[in-house]
N, C-alpha and C positions, 0 to 999 in steps of 0.2 A: 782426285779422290771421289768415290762414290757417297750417296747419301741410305742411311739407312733409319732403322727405327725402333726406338725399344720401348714395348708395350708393355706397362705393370698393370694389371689387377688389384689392388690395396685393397686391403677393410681392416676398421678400427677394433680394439677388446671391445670388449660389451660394457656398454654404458659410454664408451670414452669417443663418439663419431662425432661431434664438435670438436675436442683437443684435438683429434686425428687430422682434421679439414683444417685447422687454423696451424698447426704443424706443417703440414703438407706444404699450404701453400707459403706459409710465410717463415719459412726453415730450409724445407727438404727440396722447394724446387732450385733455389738457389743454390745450394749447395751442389746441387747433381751437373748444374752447366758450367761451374767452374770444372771439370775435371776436361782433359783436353779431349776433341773430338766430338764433344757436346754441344752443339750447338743453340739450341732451344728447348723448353721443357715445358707441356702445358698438361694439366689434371682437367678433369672430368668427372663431374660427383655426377652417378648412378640413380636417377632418376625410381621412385620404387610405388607402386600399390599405383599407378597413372594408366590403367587400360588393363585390357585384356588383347591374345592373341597376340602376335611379334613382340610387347612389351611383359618383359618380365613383372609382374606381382611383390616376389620378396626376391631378388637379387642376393647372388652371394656374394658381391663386393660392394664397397662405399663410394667405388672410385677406379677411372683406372687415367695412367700418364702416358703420355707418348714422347720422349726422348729423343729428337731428330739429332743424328749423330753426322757426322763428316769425317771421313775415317779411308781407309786400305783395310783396316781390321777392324770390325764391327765385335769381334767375339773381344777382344784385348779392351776395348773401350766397355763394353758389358762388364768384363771382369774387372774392371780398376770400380767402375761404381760398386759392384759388390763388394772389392775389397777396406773400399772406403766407408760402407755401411755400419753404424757402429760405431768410431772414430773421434776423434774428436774434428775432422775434417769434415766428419759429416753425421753428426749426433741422430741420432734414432729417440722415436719418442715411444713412451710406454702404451701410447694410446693407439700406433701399428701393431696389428699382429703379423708378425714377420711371418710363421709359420703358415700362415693364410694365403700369402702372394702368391701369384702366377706371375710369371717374364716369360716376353717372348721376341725376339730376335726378326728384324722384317726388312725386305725390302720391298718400294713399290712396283706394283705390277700389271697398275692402270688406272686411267683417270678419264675423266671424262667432265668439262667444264664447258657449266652455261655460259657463250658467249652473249647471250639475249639478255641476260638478269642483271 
């Protein structure tokens, strides 16, 4: 089996980016690597207003996940978590705005590791 990657973009309604972070993490990640082919699931809160130049100022997401899949069908394993979104297998909270999200479908395609560090 090949390994892949599913990259979500999230952000919260307005006013609700704590609920959204404590959802996230202590709801939605669990629930996304019970589905089969899932392997690990890690968030990343969006760092905002920390520099100028490569660092974005006001970001337009809260967050994004990275979904390490183990799969033959990387799109079949995308689509069971969408169809599970929502669910009672995998509850959604008021504090995502689903309309908001970006996914994106990856595989790797190089690396490069400090053997010194």
């Amino acid at each position: 089996m090949a390994r892949y990657y599913y990259l979500v973009l999230g952000k919260a309604t307005s006013g609700n980016e704590e609920a959204f972070q404590s959802w996230y993490d202590e709801q939605h990640l669990g629930d996304c690597v019970k589905v089969p082919g899932v392997k690990s699931a890690k968030r990343f809160r969006i760092l905002e207003g920390v520099g100028q130049g490569s660092v974005v100022l006001e970001p337009d997401f809260h967050s994004f996940a990275i979904y390490e899949m183990e799969t033959d069908d990387p799109i079949a394993v995308a689509q069971e978590l969408r169809l599970r979104a929502g669910t009672e297998v995998m509850p959604l909270s008021l504090a995502c705005d689903r309309d908001a999200s970006v996914k994106y479908l990856a595989v790797a395609a190089g690396e490069i590791v400090d053997r010194e560090g």
